[in-house]
C-alpha positions in Angstrom: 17.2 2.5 -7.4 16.6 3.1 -3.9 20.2 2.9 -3.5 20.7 5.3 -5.8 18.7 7.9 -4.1 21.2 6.7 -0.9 24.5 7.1 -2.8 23.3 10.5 -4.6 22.6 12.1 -0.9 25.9 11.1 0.5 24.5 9.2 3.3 26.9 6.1 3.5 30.1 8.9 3.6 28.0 11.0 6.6 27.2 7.2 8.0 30.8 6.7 8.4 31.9 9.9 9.4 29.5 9.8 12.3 30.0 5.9 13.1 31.3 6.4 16.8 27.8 8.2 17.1 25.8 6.2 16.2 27.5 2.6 18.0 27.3 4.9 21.3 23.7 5.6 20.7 22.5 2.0 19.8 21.6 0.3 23.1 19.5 3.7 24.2 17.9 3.7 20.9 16.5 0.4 21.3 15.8 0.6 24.9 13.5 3.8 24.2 11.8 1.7 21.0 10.8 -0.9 23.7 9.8 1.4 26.1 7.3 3.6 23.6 6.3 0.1 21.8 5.1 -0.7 25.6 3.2 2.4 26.3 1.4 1.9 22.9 0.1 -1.2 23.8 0.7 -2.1 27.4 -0.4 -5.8 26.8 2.0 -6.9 24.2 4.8 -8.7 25.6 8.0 -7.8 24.5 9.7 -11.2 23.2 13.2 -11.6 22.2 12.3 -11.6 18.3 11.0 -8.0 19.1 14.3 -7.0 21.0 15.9 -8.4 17.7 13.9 -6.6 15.3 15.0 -3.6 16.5 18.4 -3.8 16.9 18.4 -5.3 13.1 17.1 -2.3 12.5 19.2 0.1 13.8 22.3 -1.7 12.6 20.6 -1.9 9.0 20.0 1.8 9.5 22.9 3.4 10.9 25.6 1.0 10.9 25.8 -1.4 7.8 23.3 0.0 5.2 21.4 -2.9 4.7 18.2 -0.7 5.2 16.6 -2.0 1.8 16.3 -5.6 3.4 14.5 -4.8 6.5 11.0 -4.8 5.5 10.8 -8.2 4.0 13.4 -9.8 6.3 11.2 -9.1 9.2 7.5 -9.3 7.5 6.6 -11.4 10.7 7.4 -9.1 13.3 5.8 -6.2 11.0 2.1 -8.2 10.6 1.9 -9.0 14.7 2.3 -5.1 15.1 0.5 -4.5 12.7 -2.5 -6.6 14.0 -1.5 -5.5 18.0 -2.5 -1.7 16.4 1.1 0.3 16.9 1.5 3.3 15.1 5.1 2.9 13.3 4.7 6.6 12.5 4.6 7.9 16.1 7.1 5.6 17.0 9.7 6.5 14.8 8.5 10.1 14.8 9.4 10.2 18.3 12.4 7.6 18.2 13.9 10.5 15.3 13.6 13.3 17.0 15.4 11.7 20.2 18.2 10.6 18.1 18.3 14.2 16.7 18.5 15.8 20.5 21.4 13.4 21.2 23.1 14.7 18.3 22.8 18.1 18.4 24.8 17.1 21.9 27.0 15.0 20.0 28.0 18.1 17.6 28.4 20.5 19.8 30.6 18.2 22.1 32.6 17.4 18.8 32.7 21.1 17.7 31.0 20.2 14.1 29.6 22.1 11.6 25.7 22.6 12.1 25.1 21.6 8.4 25.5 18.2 9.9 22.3 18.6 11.6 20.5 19.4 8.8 22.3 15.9 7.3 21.1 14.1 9.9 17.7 15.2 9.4 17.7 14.6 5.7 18.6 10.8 6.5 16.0 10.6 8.9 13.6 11.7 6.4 14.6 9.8 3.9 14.4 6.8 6.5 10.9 7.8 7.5 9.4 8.0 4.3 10.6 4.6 3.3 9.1 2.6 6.1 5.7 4.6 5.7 5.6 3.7 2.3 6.4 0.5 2.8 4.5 -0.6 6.3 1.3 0.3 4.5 0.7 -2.4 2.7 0.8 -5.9 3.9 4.5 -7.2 4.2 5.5 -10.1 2.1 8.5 -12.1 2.2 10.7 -12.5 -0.9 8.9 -14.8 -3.8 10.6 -16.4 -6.3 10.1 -14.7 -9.8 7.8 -17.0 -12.0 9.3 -18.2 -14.9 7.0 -16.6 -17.5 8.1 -13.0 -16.4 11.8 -13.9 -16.4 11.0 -15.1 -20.1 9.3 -11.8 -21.5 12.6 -9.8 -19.8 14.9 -11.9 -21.3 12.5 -11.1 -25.3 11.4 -7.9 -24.3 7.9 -8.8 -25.3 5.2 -5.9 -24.7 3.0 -6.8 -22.1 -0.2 -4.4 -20.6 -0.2 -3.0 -17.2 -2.9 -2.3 -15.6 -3.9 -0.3 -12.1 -7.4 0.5 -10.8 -7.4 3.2 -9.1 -10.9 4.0 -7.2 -12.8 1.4 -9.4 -11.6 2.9 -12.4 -8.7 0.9 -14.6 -5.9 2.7 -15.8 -3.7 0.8 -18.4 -0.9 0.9 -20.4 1.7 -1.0 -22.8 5.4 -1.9 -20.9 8.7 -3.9 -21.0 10.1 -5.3 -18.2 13.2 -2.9 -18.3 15.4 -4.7 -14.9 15.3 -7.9 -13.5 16.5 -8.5 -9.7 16.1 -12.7 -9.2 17.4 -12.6 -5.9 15.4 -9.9 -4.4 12.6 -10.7 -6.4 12.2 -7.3 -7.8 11.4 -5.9 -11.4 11.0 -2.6 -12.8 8.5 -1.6 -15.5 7.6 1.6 -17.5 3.9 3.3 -16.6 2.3 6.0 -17.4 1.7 9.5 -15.3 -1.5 8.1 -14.2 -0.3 4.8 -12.7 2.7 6.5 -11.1 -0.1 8.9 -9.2 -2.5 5.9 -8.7 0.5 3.8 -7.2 0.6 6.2 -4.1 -2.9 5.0 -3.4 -3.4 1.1 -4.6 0.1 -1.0 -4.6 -1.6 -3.8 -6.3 -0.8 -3.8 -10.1 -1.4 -6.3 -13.2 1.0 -7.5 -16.0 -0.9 -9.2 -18.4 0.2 -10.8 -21.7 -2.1 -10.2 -24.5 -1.1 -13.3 -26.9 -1.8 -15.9 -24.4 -4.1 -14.2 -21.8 -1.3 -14.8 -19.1 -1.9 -12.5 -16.3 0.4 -11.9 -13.1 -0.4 -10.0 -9.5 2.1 -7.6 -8.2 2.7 -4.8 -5.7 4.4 -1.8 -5.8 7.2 -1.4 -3.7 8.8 1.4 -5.2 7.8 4.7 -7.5 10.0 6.7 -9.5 8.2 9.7 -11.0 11.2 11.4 -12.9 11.5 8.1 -14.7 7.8 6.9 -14.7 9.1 3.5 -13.4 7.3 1.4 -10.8 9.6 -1.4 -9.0 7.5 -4.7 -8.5 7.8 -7.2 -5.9 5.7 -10.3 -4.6 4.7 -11.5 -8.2 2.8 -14.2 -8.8 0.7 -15.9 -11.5 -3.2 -15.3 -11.0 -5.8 -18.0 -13.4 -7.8 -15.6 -14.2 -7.8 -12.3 -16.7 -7.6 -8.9 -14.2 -8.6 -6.5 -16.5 -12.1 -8.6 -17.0 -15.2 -6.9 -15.6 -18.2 -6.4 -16.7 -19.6 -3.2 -15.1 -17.6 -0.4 -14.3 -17.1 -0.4 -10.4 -16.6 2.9 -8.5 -15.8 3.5 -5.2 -17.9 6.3 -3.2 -16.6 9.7 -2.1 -17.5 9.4 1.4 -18.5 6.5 3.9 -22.1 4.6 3.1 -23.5 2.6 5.6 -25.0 0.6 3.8 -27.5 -2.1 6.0 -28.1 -6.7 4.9 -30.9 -8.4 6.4 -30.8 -11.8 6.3 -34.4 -13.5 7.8 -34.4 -11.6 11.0 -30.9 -10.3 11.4 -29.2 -7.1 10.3 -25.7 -6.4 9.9 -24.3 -2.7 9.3 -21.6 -2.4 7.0 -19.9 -0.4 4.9 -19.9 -0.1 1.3 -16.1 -0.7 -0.5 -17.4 -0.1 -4.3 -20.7 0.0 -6.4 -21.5 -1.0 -10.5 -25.0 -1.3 -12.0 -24.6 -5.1 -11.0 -23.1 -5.4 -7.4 -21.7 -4.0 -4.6 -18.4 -4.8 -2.3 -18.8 -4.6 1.4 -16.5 -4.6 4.4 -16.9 -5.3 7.7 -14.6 -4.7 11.1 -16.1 -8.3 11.9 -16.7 -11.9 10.1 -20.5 -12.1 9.3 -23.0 -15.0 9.9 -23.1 -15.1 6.3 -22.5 -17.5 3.2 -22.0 -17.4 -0.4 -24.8 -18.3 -2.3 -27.6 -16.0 0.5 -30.3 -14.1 -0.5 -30.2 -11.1 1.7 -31.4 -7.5 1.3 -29.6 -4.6 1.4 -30.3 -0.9 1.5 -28.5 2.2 1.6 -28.7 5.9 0.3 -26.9 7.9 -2.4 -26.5 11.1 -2.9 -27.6 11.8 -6.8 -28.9 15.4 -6.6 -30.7 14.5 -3.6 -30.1 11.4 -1.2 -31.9 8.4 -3.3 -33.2 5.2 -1.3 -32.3 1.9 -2.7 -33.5 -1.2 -1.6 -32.1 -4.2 -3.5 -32.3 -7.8 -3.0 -29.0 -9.3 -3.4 -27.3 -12.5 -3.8 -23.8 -13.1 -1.9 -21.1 -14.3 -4.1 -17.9 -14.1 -2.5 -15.9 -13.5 0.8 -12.8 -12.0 1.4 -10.4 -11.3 4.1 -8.5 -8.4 3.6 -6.6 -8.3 6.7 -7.4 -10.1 10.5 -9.7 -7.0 10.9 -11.5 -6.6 7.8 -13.6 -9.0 5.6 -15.2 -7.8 2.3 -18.6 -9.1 0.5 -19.2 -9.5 -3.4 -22.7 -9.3 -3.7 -24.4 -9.3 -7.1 -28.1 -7.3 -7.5 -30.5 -7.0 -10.5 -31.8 -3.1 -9.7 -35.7 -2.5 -11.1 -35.3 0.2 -14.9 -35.9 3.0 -12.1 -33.2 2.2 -9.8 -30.8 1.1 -13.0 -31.4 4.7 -14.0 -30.6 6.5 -11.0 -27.7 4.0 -10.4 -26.1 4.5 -13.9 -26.3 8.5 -13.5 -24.7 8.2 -9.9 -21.9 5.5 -11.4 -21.3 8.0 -14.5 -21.2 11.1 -12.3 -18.5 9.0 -10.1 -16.7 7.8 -12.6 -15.7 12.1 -13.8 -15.0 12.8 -10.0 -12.6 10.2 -10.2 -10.9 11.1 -13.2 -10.5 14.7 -12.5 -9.4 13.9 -8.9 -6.7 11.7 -10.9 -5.8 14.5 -13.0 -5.4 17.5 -10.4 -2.8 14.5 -8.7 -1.2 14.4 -12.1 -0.9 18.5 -12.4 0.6 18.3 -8.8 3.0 15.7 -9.8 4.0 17.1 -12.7 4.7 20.7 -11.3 7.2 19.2 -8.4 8.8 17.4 -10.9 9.8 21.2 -13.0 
């Protein structure tokens, strides 16, 4: 469907009407990639994968529209910039508007029509806003479809899919309604509110409510017009997804939130909150294991700030990416604190939701 969106703007026809353009302008785009990749990071050394990467994808770009590959083919490449802190946006923010200049030169030289600026630009946005979208989220390479999902495409069987979106789960009843094997792509049906909550979480649930089967995906593209989500990366999880006890919700606004352990303290930030737990994260890996008894403490704002002091018991550990680790810790709060805890939870729990819906409205009106 991304192709689609390709084929409706007429981009492979201005592609080839412009191809002596763009295999001119090749070796300087690249050379002028390296050369701002450098200056964002002076200590990475430019290897010959990295030299490849980008003329890959230029070529996939400009020259043989195989732009939909590119992500996943290079997911390696991706991660190490990723993890060596290079702003993609800048980069091709600044690699665009270069290309631009040289063709506004190009035009003119030519003695074309100015609309084919404005084309240009049009591709470049397009471009732009499907490398954002997808450099996001961690890159994964290409997984083979499971079986099971295969087999409710083939029967159409109604499966549940869920989204959280800020602690709060958002689900609804699909079909698988495409099936791409080789790229390892479906497409499902959601509802309004998943197709807002997709442009903030691109993990998503299918779960299949006769045998409790339950499969982890991410989002690799929205359609809103259609309210279809393409899927990617799926894989079969053991346990349910939807299952939680206590609603979780995740703050409004950064809270430090402080774990002592004997004589150490650690200052972290807090991820989400229920009336049983909280998730931290942390920039670094923490002297800590699961099964410690630590306190923490932190303040809400309920009203008035509120102090709470809980001791806490450390369940799990997980790394989010090589900079981030989060903590599962589970609490039992005193009645008083329970109280205060449940008001801020509920009162969380409406922000949420009506954040959600003024997205909806928003949605909704640029889709008139």
């Amino acid at each position: 469907m991304v192709k689609n969106k390709f084929f409706e703007n007429n981009f492979l026809t201005f592609l080839a009407q412009h191809k002596s353009f763009f295999l001119q302008n090749e070796i300087k785009f690249i050379i002028n990639f390296l050369e701002i990749l450098k200056k964002k990071n002076p200590n990475l050394y430019i290897t010959k994968e990295y030299k490849n990467f980008v003329k890959e994808l230029y070529e996939s770009f400009f020259l043989n529209g195989s732009f939909e590959e590119f992500v996943l083919n290079h997911s390696i490449v991706i991660e190490e910039l990723k993890e060596a802190n290079i702003d993609f946006e800048d980069i091709f923010n600044k690699l665009f508007l270069l290309l631009s200049n040289s063709f506004i030169k190009y035009i003119i030289k030519e003695k074309n029509s100015l609309s084919q600026l404005k084309k240009l630009t049009s591709l470049l946005e397009f471009y732009l806003e499907y490398l954002l979208y997808h450099l996001k989220e961690p890159v994964f390479a290409v997984r083979k479809i499971p079986p099971e999902i295969k087999e409710f495409y083939i029967k159409n069987i109604k499966l549940a899919l869920l989204s959280v979106y800020k602690g709060i789960p958002i689900t609804s009843t699909t079909t698988i309604r495409y099936l791409n094997e080789e790229k390892g792509l479906v497409e499902v049906q959601a509802n309004y509110y998943q197709i807002v909550a997709s442009k903030f979480q691109k993990e998503i649930f299918l779960l299949e409510p006769k045998t409790n089967k339950t499969f982890k995906a991410y989002i690799s593209e929205v359609f809103p017009e259609e309210k279809v989500l393409e899927l990617y990366n799926i894989e079969k999880v053991n346990r349910k997804a939807a299952k939680r006890n206590y609603i979780r919700v995740q703050p409004h606004k950064d809270i430090i939130v402080n774990i002592t352990k004997n004589s150490q303290n650690f200052e972290t930030k807090m991820y989400d909150i229920s009336l049983r737990g909280t998730a931290l994260i942390s920039p670094n890996k923490l002297p800590l294991e699961v099964g410690d008894i630590v306190n923490i403490s932190f303040i809400l704002d309920i009203e008035k700030p509120y102090y709470f002091n809980l001791q806490a018991e450390l369940k799990s550990i997980s790394k989010l990416n090589n900079a981030t680790f989060r903590y599962h810790f589970y609490f039992e709060p005193n009645p008083k604190d329970e109280k205060i805890l449940e008001k801020y939870i509920t009162q969380r729990e409406k922000e949420i939701i009506k954040e959600l819906q003024i997205f909806l409205k928003k949605e909704l009106k640029s889709l008139v």
